[in-house]
PAKOLFI-67688 format. One line per 5 residues: number of its first residue (from 1); for each residue x, y, z of N, C-alpha, C. Coordinates in nm, 2 decimals. Layout:
<patis>
NUM) X/Y/Z/X/Y/Z/X/Y/Z | ...
</patis>
This chain:
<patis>
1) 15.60/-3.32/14.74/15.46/-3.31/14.69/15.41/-3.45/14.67 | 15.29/-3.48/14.75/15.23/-3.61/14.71/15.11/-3.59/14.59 | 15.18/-3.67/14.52/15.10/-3.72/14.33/15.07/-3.86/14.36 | 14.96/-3.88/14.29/14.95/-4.03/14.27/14.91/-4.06/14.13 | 15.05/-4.14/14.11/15.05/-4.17/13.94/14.97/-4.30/13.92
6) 14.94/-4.35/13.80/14.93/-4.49/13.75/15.02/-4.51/13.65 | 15.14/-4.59/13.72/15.29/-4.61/13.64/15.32/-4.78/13.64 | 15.34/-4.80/13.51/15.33/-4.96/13.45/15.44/-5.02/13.60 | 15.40/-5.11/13.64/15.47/-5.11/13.75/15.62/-5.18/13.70 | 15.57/-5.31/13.60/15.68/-5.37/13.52/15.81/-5.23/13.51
11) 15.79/-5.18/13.46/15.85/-5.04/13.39/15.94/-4.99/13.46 | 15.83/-4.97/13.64/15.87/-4.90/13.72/15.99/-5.05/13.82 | 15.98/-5.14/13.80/16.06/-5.23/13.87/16.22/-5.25/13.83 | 16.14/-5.23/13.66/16.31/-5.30/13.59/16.33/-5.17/13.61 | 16.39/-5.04/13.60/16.45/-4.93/13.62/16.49/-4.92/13.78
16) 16.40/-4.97/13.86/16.46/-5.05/14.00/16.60/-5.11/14.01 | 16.56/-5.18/13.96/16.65/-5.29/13.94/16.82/-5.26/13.87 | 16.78/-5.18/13.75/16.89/-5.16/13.63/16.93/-5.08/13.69 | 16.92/-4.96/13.80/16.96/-4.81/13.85/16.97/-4.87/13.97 | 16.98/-4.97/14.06/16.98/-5.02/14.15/16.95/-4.91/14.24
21) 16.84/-4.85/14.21/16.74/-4.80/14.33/16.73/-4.83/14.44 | 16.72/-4.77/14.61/16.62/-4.85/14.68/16.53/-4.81/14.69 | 16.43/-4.74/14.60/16.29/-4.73/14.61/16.30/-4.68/14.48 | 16.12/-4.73/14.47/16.04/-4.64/14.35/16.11/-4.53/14.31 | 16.08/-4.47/14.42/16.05/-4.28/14.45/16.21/-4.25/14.36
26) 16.28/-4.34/14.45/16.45/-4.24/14.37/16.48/-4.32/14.25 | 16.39/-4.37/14.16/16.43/-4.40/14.03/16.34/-4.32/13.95 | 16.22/-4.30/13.98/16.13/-4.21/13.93/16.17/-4.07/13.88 | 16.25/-4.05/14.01/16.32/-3.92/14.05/16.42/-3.94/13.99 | 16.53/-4.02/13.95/16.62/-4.07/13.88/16.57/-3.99/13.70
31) 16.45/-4.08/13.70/16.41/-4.09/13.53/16.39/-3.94/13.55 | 16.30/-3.86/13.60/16.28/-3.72/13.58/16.38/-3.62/13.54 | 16.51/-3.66/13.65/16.60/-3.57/13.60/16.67/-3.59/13.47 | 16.69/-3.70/13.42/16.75/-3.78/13.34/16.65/-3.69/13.19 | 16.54/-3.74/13.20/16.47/-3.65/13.15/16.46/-3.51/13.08
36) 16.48/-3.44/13.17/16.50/-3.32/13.20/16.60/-3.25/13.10 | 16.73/-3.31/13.20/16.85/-3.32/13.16/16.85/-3.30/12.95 | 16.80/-3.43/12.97/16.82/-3.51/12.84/16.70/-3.35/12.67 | 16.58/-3.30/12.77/16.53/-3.23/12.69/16.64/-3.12/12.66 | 16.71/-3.07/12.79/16.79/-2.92/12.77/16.89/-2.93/12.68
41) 16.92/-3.11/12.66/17.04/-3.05/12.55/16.97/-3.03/12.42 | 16.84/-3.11/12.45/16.74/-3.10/12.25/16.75/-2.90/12.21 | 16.72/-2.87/12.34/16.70/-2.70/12.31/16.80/-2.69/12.30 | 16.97/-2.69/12.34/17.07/-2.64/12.31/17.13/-2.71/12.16 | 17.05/-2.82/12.08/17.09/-2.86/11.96/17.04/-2.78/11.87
46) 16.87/-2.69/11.91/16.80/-2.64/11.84/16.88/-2.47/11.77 | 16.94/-2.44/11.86/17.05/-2.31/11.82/17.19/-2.38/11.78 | 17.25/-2.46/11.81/17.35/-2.52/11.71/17.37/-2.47/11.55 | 17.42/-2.42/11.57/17.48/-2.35/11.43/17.40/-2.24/11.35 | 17.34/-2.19/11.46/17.26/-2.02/11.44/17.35/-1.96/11.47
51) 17.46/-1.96/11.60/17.54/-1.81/11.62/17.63/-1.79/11.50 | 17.69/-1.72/11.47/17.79/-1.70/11.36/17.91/-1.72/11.50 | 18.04/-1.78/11.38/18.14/-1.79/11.45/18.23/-1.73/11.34 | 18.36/-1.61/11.42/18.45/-1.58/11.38/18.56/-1.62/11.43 | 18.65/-1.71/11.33/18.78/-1.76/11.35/18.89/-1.69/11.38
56) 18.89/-1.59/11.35/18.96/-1.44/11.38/18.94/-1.40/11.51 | 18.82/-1.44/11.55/18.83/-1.38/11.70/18.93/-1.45/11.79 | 19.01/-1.34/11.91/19.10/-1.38/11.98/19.05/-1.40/12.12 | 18.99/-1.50/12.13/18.89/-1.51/12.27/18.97/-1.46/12.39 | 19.11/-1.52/12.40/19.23/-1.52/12.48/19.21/-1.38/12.52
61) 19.23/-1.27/12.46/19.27/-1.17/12.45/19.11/-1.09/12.47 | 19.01/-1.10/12.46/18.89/-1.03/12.53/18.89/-1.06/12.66 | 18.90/-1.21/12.71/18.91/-1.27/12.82/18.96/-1.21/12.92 | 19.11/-1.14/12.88/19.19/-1.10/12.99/19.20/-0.92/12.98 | 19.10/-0.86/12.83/19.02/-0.75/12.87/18.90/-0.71/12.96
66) 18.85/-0.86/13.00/18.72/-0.86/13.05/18.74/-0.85/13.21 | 18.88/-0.92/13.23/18.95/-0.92/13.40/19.02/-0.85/13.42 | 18.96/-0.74/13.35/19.08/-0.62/13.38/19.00/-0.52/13.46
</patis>
């Protein structure tokens, strides 16, 4: 998909540079996923310690109910 940003180019050089890119495009694309990445664990910190956990449970033992 062609987009045309207006991106600090400074910004966009030193991340060149530091991710030893060869182009813009694959550090941009670099930061995006990085990005991305980086939100999905915020949402998986956001339920962090909502599920209840039972110590008692024998995970071992459902596991090899489950492959049965």
């Amino acid at each position: 998909m062609a987009t045309n940003l207006n991106l600090d180019d400074q910004l966009v050089n030193e991340a060149v540079a530091l991710g030893r890119h060869s182009s813009k495009r694959d550090a941009v694309n670099e930061a995006l996923r990085e990005y991305v990445a980086y939100r999905r664990r915020l949402e998986a910190l956001e339920v962090f310690g909502t599920v209840e956990f039972d110590p008692s449970f024998e995970y071992k033992r459902a596991r090899a109910r489950a492959g049965a």
